[in-house]
C-alpha positions as CSV (number, residue, x, y, z in Angstrom):
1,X,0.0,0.0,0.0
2,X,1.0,3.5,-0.8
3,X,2.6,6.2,1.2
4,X,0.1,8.7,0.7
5,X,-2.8,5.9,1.3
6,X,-1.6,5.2,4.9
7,X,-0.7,9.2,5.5
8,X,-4.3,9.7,4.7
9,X,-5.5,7.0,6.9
10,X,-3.2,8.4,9.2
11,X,-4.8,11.5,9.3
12,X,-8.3,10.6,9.6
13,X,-7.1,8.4,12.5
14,X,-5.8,11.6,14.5
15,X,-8.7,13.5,14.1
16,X,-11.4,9.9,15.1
17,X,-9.5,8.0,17.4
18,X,-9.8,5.0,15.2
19,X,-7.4,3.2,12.8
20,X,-8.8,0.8,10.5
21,X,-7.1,-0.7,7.8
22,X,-7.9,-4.3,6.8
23,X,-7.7,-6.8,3.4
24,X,-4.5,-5.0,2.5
25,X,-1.9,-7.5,2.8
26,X,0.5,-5.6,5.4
27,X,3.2,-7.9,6.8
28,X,4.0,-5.4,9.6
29,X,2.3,-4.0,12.2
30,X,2.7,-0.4,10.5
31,X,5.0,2.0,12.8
32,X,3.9,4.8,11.3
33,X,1.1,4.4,14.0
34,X,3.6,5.1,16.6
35,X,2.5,9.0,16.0
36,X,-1.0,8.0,17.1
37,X,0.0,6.8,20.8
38,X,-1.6,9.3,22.6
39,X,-5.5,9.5,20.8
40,X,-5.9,5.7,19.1
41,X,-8.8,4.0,20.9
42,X,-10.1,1.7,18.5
43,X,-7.4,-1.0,15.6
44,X,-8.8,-3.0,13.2
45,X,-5.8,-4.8,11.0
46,X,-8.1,-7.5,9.8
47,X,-7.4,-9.8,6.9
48,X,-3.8,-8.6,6.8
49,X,-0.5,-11.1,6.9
50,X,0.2,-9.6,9.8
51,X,2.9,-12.4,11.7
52,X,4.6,-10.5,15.2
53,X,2.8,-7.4,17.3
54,X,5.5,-5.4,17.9
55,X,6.6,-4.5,21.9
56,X,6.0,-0.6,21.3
57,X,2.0,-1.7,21.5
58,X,2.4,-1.3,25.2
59,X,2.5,2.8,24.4
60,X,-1.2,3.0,23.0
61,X,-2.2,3.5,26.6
62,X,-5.8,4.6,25.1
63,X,-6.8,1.8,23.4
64,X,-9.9,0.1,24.4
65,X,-10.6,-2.1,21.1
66,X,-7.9,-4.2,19.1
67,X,-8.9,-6.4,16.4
68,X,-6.4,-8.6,14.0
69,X,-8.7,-11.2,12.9
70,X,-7.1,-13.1,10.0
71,X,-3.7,-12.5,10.1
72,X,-0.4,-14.9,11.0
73,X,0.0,-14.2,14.4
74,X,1.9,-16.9,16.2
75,X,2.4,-15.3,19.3
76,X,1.7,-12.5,21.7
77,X,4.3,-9.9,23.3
78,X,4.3,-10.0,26.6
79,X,4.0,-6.0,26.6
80,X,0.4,-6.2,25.9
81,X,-0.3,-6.5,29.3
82,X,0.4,-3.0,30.3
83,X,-3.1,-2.0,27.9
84,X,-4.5,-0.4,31.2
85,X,-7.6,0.7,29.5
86,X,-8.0,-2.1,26.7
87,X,-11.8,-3.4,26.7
88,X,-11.7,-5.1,23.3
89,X,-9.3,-8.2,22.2
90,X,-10.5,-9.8,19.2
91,X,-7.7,-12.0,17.3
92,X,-10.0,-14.2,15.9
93,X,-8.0,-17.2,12.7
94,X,-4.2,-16.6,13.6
95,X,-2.0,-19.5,14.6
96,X,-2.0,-18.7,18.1
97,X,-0.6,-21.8,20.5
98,X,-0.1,-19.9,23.7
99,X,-0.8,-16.8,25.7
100,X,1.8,-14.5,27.4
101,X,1.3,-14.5,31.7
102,X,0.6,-11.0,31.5
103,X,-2.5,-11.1,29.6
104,X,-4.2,-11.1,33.0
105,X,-2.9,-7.7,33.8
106,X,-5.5,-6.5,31.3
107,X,-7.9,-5.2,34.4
108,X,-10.3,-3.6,31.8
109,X,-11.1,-6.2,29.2
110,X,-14.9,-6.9,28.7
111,X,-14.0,-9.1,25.6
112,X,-11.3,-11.6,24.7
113,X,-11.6,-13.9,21.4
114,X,-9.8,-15.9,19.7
115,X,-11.5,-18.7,17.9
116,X,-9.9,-20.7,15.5
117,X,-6.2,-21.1,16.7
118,X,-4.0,-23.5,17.5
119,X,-4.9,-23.8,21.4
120,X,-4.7,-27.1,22.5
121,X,-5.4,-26.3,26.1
122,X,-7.7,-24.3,28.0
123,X,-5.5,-21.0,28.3
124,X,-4.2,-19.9,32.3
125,X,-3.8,-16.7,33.7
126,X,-7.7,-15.4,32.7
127,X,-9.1,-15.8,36.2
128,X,-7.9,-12.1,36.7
129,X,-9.8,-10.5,34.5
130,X,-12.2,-9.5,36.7
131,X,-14.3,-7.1,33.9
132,X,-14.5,-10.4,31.2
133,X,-18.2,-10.7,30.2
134,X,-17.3,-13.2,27.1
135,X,-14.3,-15.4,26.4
136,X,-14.8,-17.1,23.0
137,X,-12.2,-19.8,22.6
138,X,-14.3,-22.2,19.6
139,X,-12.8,-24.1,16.7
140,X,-9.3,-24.6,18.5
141,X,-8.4,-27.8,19.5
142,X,-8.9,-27.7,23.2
143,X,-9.2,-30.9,25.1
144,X,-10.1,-30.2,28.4
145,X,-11.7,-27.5,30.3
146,X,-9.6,-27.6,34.0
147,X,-10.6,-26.7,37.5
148,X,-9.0,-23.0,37.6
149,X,-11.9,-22.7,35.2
150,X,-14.1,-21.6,38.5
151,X,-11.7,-18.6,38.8
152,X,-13.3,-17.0,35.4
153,X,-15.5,-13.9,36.0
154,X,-17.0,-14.6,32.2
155,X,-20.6,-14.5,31.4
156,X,-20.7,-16.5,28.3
157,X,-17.7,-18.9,27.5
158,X,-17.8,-20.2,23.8
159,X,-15.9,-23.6,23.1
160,X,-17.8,-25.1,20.5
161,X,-15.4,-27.1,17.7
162,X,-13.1,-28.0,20.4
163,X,-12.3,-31.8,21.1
164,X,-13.5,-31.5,24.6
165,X,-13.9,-34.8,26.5
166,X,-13.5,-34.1,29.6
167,X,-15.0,-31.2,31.8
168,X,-14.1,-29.8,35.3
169,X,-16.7,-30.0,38.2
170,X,-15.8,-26.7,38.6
171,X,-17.0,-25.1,35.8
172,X,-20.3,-25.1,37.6
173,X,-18.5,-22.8,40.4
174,X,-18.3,-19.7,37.8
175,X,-19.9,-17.1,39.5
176,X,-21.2,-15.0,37.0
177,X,-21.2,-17.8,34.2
178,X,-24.7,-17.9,32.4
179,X,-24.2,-19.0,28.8
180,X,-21.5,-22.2,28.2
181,X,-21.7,-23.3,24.6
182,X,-20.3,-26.9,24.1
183,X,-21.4,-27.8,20.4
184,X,-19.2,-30.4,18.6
185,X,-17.4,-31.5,21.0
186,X,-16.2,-34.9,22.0
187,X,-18.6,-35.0,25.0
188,X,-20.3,-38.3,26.4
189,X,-23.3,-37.5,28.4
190,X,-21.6,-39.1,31.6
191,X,-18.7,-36.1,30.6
192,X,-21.5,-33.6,31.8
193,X,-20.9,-32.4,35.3
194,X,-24.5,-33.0,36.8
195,X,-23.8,-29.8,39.3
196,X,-23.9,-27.7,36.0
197,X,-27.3,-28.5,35.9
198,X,-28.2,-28.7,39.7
199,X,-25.9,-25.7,41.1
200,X,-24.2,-23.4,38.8
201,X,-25.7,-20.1,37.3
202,X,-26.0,-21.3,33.4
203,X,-29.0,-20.4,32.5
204,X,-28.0,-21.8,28.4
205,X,-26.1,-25.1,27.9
206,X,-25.9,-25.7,24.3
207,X,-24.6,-29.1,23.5
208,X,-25.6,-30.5,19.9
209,X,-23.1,-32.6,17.7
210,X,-21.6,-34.5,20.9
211,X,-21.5,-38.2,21.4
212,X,-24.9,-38.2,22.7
213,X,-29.1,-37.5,21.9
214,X,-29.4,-34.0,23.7
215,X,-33.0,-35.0,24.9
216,X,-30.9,-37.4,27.2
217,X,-29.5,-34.2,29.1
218,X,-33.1,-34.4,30.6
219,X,-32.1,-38.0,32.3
220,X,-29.5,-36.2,34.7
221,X,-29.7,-35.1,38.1
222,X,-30.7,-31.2,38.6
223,X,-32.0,-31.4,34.9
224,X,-35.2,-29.6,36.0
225,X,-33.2,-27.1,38.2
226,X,-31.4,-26.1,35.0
227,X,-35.0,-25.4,33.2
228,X,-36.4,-23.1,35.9
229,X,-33.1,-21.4,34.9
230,X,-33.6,-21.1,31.3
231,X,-37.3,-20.5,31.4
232,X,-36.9,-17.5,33.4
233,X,-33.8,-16.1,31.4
234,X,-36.1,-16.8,28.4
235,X,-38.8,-14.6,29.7
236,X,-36.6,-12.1,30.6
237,X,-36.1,-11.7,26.7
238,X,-39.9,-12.3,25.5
């Protein structure tokens, strides 16, 4: 892309706050946006070939919203912890194995997503984000779903397209967890936790393509607990 093209984006940036700049086959995070550290609250790189975030990220101290879905991105640098005010991580179909410890120094993010990567386990370190509303971790490869799991503050947790098999009896522990979406998965019905039914908040347990009939979830303990729950979210929204 030309010069001129990203001076002009440039420009437009300074004056909104927002930088967006996607399908255009950068390779680089572009530098040039170094200029912007002190207004930039909103990135968008989508659909770019994007392959390292580079560690001067750390000086956009007023970004709430990044978004690099559809790039290379094989890793994260560890400075994107210090994004104080960052409310918006979306790094959606990058090759992403692994996250850096201090992603849980982001104290303000709302939502974190990155579905279809290369995580093979349930990431660590997100039980303090304290703000997280929804944590969308679908079409990775994720096996498990382990006990620090009761340390999320989420309100929706997406891990459908996983291989899941096995599932923490703490997941029903979540204390603000409403919404856990499990579709094709690797799940048995004896895999299901019956305290996610009897004693945890979710209100929606969505479960099709396992290894099971979902009218058999209505054989397990705390089944009709879990109804009460969803009928009375349901009205909520009727």
């Amino acid at each position: 892309m030309g010069n001129s093209a990203l001076k002009a984006h440039l420009e437009t940036s300074e004056k909104t706050g927002v930088f967006q700049l996607t399908g255009k086959g950068l390779q680089e995070f572009p530098e040039e946006l170094q200029r912007l550290t002190g207004n930039l609250r909103t990135v968008d790189l989508s659909n770019n070939k994007i392959e390292v975030l580079p560690a001067f990220i750390s000086s956009f101290q007023q970004l709430r919203s990044l978004t690099i879905n559809s790039n290379k991105l094989a890793s994260l640098p560890n400075d994107i912890g210090k994004l104080k005010k960052l409310e918006v991580l979306i790094l959606n179909g990058n090759q992403l194995q692994q996250l850096p410890a201090s992603i849980g120094q982001l104290k303000a993010l709302r939502t974190f997503s990155v579905s279809g990567n290369r995580f093979r386990e349930f990431p660590s370190g997100l039980g303090s984000l304290r703000q997280l509303d929804v944590l969308d971790l679908s079409r990775n490869q994720i096996q498990t779903v382990p006990a620090e799991v009761a340390e999320l503050q989420a309100i929706e947790i997406n891990l459908n397209q996983n291989q899941i098999s096995t599932l923490s009896l703490e997941l029903s522990r979540c204390p603000r967890l409403k919404v856990l979406r499990l579709e094709e998965n690797c799940l048995e019905l004896s895999s299901i936790p019956t305290s996610i039914l009897s004693h945890s908040q979710v209100a929606l347990l969505s479960v099709e393509g396992n290894l099971f009939e979902v009218k058999k979830l209505r054989d397990l303990d705390g089944y009709d607990k879990y109804m009460e729950r969803f009928t009375a979210t349901k009205k909520k929204f009727t």
